[in-house]
C-alpha positions as a Python dict, from the first residue, in 0.01 Angstrom:
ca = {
    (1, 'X'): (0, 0, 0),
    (2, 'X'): (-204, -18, 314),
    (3, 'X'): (-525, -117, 273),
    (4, 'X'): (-812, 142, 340),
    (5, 'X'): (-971, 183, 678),
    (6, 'X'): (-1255, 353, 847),
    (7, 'X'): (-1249, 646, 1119),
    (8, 'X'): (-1002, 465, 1399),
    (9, 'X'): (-1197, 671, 1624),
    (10, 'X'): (-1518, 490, 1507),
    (11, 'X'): (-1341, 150, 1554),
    (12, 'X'): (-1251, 265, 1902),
    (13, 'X'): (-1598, 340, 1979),
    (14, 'X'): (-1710, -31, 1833),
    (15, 'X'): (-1443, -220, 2076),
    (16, 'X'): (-1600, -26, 2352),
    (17, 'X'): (-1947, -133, 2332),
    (18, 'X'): (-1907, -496, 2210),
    (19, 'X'): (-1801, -814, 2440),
    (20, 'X'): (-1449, -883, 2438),
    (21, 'X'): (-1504, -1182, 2306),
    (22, 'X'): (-1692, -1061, 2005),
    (23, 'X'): (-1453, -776, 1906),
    (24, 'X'): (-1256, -918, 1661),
    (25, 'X'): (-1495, -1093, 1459),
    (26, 'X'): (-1755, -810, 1487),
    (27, 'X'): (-1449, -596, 1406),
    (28, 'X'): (-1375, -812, 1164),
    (29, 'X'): (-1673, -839, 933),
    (30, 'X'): (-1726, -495, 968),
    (31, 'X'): (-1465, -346, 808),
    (32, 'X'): (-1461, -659, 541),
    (33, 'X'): (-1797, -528, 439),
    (34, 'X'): (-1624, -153, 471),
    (35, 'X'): (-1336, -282, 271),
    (36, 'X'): (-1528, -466, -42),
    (37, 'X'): (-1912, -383, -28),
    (38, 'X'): (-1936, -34, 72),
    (39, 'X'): (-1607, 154, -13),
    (40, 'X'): (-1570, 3, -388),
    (41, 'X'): (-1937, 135, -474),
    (42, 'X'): (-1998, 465, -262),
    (43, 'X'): (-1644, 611, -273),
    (44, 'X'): (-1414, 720, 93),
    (45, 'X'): (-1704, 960, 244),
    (46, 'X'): (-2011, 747, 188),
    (47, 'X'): (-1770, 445, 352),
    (48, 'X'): (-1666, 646, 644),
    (49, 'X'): (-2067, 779, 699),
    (50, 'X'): (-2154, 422, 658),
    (51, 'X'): (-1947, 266, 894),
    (52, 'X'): (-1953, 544, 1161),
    (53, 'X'): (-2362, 501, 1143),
    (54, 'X'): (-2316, 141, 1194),
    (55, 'X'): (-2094, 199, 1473),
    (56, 'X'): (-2350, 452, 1622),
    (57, 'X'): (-2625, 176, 1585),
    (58, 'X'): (-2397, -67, 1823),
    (59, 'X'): (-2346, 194, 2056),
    (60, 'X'): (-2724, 325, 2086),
    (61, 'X'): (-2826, -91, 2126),
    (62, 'X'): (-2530, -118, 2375),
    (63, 'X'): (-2717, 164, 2626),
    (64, 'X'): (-3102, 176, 2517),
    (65, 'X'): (-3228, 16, 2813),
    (66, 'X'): (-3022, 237, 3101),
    (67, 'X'): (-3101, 505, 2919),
    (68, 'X'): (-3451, 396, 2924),
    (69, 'X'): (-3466, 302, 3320),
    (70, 'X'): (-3296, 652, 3363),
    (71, 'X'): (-3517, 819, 3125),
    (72, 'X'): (-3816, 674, 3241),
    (73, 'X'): (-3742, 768, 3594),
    (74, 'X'): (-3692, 1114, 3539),
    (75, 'X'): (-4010, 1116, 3402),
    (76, 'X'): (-4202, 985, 3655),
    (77, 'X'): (-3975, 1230, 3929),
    (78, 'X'): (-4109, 1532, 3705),
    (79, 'X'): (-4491, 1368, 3690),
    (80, 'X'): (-4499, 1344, 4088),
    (81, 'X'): (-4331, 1701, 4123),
    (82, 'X'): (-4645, 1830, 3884),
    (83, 'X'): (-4900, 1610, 3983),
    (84, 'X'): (-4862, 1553, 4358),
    (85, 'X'): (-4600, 1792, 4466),
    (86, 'X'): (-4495, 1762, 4816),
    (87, 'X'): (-4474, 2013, 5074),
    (88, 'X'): (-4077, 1968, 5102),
    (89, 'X'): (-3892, 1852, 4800),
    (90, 'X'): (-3579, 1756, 4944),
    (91, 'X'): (-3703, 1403, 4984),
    (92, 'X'): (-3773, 1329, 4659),
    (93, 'X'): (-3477, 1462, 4502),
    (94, 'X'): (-3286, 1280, 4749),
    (95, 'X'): (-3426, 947, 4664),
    (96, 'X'): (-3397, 1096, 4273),
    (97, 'X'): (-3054, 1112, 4302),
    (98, 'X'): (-2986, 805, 4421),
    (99, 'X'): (-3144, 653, 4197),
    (100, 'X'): (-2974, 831, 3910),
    (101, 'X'): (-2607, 791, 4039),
    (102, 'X'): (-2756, 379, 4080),
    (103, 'X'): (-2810, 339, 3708),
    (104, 'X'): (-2523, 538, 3569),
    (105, 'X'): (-2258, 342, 3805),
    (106, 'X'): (-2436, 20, 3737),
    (107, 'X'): (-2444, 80, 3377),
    (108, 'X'): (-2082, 174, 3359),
    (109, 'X'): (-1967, -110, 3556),
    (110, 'X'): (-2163, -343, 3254),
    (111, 'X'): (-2000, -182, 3021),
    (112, 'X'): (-1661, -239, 3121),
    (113, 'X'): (-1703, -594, 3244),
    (114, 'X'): (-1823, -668, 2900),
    (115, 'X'): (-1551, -504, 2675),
    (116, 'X'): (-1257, -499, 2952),
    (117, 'X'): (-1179, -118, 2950),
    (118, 'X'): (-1258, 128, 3162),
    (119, 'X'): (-1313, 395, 2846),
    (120, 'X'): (-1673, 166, 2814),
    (121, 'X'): (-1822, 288, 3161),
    (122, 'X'): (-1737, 658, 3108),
    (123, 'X'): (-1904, 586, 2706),
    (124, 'X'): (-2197, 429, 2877),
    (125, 'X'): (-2225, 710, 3131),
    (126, 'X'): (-2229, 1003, 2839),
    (127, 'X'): (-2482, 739, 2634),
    (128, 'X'): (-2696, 652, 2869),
    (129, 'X'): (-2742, 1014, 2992),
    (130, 'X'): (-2776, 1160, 2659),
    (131, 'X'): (-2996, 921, 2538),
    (132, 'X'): (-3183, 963, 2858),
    (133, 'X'): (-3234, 1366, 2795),
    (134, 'X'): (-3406, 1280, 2497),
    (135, 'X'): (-3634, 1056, 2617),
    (136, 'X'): (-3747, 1241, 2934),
    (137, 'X'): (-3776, 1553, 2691),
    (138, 'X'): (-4032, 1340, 2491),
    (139, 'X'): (-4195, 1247, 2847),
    (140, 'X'): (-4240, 1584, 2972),
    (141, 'X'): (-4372, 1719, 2637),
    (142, 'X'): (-4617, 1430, 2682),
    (143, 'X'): (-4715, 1555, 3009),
    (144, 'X'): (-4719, 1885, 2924),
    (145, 'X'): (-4966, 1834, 2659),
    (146, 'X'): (-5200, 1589, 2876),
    (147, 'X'): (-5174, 1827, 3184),
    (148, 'X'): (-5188, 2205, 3126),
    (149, 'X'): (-5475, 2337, 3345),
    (150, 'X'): (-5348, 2608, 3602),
    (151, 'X'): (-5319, 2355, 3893),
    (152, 'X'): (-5031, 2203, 3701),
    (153, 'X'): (-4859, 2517, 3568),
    (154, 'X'): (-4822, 2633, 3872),
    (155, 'X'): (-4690, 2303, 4057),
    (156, 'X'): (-4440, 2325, 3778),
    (157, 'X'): (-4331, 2666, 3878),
    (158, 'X'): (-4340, 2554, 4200),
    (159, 'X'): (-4076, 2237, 4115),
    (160, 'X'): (-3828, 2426, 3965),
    (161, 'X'): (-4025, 2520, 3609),
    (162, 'X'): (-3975, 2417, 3307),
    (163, 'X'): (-3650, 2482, 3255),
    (164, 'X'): (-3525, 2245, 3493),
    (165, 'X'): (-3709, 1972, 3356),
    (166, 'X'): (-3528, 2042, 2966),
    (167, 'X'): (-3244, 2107, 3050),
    (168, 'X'): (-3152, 1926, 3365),
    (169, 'X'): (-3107, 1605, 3190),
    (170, 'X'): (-2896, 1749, 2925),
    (171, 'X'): (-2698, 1910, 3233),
    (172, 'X'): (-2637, 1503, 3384),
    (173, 'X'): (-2400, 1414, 3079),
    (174, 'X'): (-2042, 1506, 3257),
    (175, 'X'): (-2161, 1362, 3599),
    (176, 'X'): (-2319, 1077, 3393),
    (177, 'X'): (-1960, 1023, 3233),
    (178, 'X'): (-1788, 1054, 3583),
    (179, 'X'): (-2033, 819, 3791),
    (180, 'X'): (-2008, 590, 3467),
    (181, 'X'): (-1598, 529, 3474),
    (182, 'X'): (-1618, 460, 3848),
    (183, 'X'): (-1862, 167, 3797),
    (184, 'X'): (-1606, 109, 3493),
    (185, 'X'): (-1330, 79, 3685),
    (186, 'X'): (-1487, -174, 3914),
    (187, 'X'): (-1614, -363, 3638),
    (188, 'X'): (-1269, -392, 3441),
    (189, 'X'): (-1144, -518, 3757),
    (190, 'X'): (-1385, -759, 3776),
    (191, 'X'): (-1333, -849, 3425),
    (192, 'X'): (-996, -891, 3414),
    (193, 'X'): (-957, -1154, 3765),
    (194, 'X'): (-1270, -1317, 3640),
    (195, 'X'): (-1024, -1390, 3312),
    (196, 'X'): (-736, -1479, 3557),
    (197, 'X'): (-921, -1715, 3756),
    (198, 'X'): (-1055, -1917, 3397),
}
C-alpha cells in the first residue's frame, strides 16, 4: 500500500520556492509531519488544507519583499500622479515601467537561481504581482482617505481615475508571469554552470 501523500501540485509549488539545496529535507519533514502528526488526527481534507497552507506560507515568504518593492512603487507612481501631476505623463510612466519590468525580471531570475527551474521565475512573476495588487490597493485606499479634497479628485481623473489605479495592478499578473520566466530562464542558466563549474 502506498503511503499517503499531499496535493503533488502543492509539493510542486514547495520545490519551486525553496533552495535546491533545501528541497529534500524541507520536503522531507514536511510531509513526515503530513504523514504522522497531521493526517492520523485531522483525517485526508484537514491534511491536504494543512499542508497546502503551509506550502502557501513558503511561497508568500519566498516573494514578500518584490512584491513589496513593486507594491510600494506603484504606490508612490499613483501618489505623484495625484499629488504633483505633471503636465505630460508619458515620462513618468515610462520610468514606471521600467521600473516594474526591473523587479519582476530580477525577481524571477532569483527565483530560479535558487530552486534551478525555470517554473520558479514565472511563480515569482504571478506572486510578486499579485501580492503586489494587494498591497498598492491598501496604499491607494490610504491615500484616498488622507487626500480627498477636490484638487486631488480631479488630478485623479486627470491620471487615469480610479479605476486604473485598482485594477491596473491586478491587470500586471500575466505580464508579471512572462517578464518573470525570462529572468528565470537566465537564472536557471546561471544556476546550473555555477553547479558545473563546483
Amino acid at each position: 500500500m502506498t503511503p499517503p501523500m499531499p496535493p503533488r501540485w502543492a509539493e510542486t509549488l514547495l520545490h519551486l520556492v525553496l533552495n535546491s539545496r533545501d528541497q529534500a529535507t524541507v520536503s522531507g519533514d514536511l510531509l513526515e509531519e503530513f504523514r504522522e502528526s497531521i493526517l492520523p488526527t485531522r483525517g485526508p481534507w484537514a491534511a491536504d488544507g494543512w499542508y497546502i497552507r503551509q506550502v502557501m506560507g513558503f511561497v508568500v515568504r519566498s516573494h514578500v519583499l518584490p512584491a513589496l518593492v513593486f507594491g510600494g512603487a506603484f504606490v508612490v507612481r499613483t501618489a505623484l500622479d495625484w499629488l504633483q501631476p505633471p503636465a505630460d505623463f508619458h515620462t513618468r510612466s515610462l520610468v514606471s515601467t521600467l521600473v516594474a519590468a526591473s523587479i519582476l525580471l530580477v525577481s524571477g531570475f532569483f527565483a530560479s537561481w535558487k530552486s534551478g527551474a525555470i517554473l520558479a521565475g514565472g511563480l515569482a512573476g504571478i506572486t510578486t504581482t499579485a501580492l503586489a495588487a494587494l498591497l498598492s490597493t491598501i496604499g491607494a485606499l490610504g491615500l484616498l482617505a488622507i487626500w480627498h479634497d477636490p484638487t486631488t479628485l480631479q488630478a485623479i481623473k486627470g491620471s487615469g481615475g480610479l479605476r486604473e489605479v485598482f485594477f491596473l495592478p491586478l491587470m500586471l499578473i500575466v505580464p508579471g508571469a512572462l517578464l518573470g520566466t525570462i529572468g528565470g530562464v537566465v537564472g536557471t542558466l546561471v544556476h546550473w554552470s555555477v553547479r558545473r563549474s563546483s
